[in-house]
N, C-alpha and C positions, 0 to 999 in steps of 0.2 A: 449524302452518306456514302461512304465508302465499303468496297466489299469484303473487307478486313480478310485476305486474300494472302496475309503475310504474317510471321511470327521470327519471333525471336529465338535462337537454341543456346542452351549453353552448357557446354560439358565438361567437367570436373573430377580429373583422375587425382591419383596420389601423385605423378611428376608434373604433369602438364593441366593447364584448363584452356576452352577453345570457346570460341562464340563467333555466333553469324546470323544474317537474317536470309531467311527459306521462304519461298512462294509455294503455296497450296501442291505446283506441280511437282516439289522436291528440289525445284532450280535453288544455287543458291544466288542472292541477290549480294552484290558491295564484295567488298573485299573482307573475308573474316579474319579474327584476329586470336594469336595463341599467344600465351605467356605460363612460365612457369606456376607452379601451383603453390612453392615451397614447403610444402605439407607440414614439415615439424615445427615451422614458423609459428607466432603467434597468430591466434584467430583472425586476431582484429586487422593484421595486414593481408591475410586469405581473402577476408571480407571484404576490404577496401579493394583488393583487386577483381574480385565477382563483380561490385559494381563499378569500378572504372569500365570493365568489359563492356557491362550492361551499360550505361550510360552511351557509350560511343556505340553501339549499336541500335541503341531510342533516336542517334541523333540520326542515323540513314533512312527512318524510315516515316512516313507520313503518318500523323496522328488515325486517321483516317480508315487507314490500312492494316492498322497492326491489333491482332488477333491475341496476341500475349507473346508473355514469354514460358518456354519447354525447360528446364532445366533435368538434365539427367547426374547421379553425382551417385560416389564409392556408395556404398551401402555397407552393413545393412540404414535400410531407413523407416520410420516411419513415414510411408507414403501419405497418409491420411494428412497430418498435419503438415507434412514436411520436414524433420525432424533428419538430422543424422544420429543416427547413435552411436555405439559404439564402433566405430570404423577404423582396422587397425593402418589403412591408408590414408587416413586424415585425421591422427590423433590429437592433435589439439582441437577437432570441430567436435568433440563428441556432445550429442544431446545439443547439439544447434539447432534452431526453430530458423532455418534458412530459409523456408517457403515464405514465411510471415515478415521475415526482415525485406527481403527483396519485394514482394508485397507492397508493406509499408513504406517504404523507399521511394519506389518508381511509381506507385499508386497506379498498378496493370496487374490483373488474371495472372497467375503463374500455376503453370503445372508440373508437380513435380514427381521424378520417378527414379530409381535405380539406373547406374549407366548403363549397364547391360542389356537391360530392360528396354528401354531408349533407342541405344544402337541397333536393337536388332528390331525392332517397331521400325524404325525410318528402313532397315533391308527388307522389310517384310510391303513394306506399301511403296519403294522408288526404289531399292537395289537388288543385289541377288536374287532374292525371295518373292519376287512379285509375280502374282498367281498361285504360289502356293498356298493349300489349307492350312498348317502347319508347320510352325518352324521350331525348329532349336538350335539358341543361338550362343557359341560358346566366345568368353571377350577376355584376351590374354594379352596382360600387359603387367603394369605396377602389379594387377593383381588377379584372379582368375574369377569371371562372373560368366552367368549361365541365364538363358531367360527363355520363355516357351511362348511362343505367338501361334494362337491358335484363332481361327477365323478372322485375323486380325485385328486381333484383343489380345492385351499382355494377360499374362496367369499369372496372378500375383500371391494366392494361397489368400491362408486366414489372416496370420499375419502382416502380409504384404510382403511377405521373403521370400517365396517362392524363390527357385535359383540359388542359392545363398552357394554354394557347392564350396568353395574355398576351403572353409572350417571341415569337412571332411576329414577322415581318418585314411593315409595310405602311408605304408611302410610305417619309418620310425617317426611321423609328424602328420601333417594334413597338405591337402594335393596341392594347394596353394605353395605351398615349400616346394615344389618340384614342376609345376605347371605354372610357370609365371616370370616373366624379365628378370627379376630380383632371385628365382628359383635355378635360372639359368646361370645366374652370378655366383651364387653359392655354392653348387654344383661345379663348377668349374673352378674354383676359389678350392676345395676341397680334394680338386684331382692336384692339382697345379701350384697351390699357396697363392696364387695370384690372383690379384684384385681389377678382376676385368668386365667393362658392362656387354648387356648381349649381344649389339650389334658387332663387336668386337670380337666376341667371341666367332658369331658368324661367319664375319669376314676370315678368322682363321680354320673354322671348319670348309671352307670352301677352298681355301692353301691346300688342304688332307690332314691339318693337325690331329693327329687320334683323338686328345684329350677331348678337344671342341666336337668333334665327329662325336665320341662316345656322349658327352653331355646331351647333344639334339638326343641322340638314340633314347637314354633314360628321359628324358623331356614327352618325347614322344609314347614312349609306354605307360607311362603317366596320363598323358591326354588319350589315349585310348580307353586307359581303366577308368578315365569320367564319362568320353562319351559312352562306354556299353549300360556303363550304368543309367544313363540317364535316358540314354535311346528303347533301352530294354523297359524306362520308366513309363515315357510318353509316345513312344510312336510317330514320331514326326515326319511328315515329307523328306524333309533334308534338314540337314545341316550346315548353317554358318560360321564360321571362323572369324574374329575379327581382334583387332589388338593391335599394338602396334610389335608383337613377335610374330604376327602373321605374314610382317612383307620378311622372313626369314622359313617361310612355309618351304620351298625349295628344298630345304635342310630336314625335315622332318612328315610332311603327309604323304609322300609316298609311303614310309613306313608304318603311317595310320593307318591309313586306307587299306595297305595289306595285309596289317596285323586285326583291323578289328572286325569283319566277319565271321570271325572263329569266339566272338566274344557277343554277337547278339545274337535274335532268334534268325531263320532261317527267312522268314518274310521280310523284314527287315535289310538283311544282307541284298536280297534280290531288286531291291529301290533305293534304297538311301545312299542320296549324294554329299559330299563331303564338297561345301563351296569356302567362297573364301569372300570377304564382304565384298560390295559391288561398290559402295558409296565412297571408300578409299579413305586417305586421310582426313574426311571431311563427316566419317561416319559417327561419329559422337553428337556432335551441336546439330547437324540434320536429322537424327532419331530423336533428339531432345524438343526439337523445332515441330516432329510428327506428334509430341504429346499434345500437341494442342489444335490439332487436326483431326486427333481420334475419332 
């Protein structure tokens, strides 16, 4: 028998999905593999491509050895079954019984959970986060998710939603509109009439473009008034940052970091570190790979 000492991860935003196989120490094992998610596509090509993933990742690893597969994906979800619901990042999957299709497919253990949730479990046991009691961990990308690792256990609430923070109310929409890749686009699209994504934009706040400068700035006041909220909720050690607007952190956490002391309690202010993930582009399918290691 084998010391099934490996697992499978796989993670599933609204632009991109990523899979790979993880060894119990967080290493990742082979080479993993990303491909578009096409989110507004039909299901049934979404699906076909989770298990093309899956399957070339069955084929790297010894029967032997493999522990299951972690899948982390947009939410909200029904964790218990596995279920997406209504997720305005993967609208054609709503109310998919993914846990049980892949399940029944590959005939292997699947666990599944929120991506957020996920990413910041794998920083909480192999990246940033490791040793800390407490984490909160915020994931800014296609879409804005939020997840709390406490003794290194997800908090998942009654529901399983725990995190859900997007749907929130700020200004004239909810913070997802303004804390999020596609938030950045709008936002800049509305100063400018121009249709530009956020690395783009990036690259031009880093030229001195005002528009792009002013965009990070409201971006950032935004992601403050989630984390006071949410630091003022839980108490956490520190704070994670993850997403793929995070490698654009440069442009906007100096002015978190400055701005949000003035917005939690006073104990707080005097510990809480603002990180940024440790596991890199690789933090999705490795926090998905830790659900099955929990």
């Amino acid at each position: 028998m084998g010391t099934r000492d490996l697992a499978i991860g796989l993670d599933i935003g609204g632009t991109k999905m990523k899979c790979g196989v993880v060894d119990a120490g967080g290493k990742v094992i082979g080479s993993p593999r990303e491909v578009p998610t096409n989110a507004r596509g039909p299901r049934e090509k979404i699906v076909a491509g989770i298990l093309d993933l899956l399957n070339e990742a069955l084929s790297q690893v010894p029967e032997n050895r493999l522990r299951g597969i972690g899948i982390g994906c947009s939410g909200p979800l029904d964790i218990i079954s596995g279920t997406i619901l209504k997720c305005n990042t993967l609208p054609t999957m709503h109310n998919y019984p993914l846990k049980h299709i892949v399940e029944l497919t590959t005939c292997k253990e699947v666990h599944m959970n929120n991506d957020a949730n996920a990413m910041m479990l794998g920083e909480a046991v192999w990246g940033a986060g490791r040793g800390r009691s407490s984490l909160l961990g915020i994931t800014l990308g296609t879409g804005c998710g939020c997840a709390f690792i406490n003794d290194g256990r997800i908090w998942t609430g009654y529901t399983g939603n725990a995190g859900e923070i997007w749907q929130s109310p700020y200004r004239d929409g909810v913070i997802e509109d303004y804390v999020s890749g596609p938030g950045l686009a709008n936002m800049y699209k509305a100063l400018t009439g121009q249709d530009v994504d956020g690395k783009e934009i990036a690259e031009r706040a880093r030229a001195g473009e005002e528009a792009a400068i002013d965009v990070f700035n409201q971006f950032a006041d935004g992601l403050v008034f989630a984390l006071a909220w949410t630091i003022n909720t839980v108490d956490p050690d520190a704070v994670i940052l993850g997403g793929s607007v995070v490698n654009s952190s440069d442009l906007f956490l100096t002015r978190v970091r400055s701005m949000l002391p003035k917005y939690i309690t006073q104990e707080a202010a005097e510990h809480i570190e603002i990180l940024t993930a440790g596991l890199g582009n690789n933090a999705g399918f490795i926090g998905a790979a830790a659900l099955m290691f929990e």
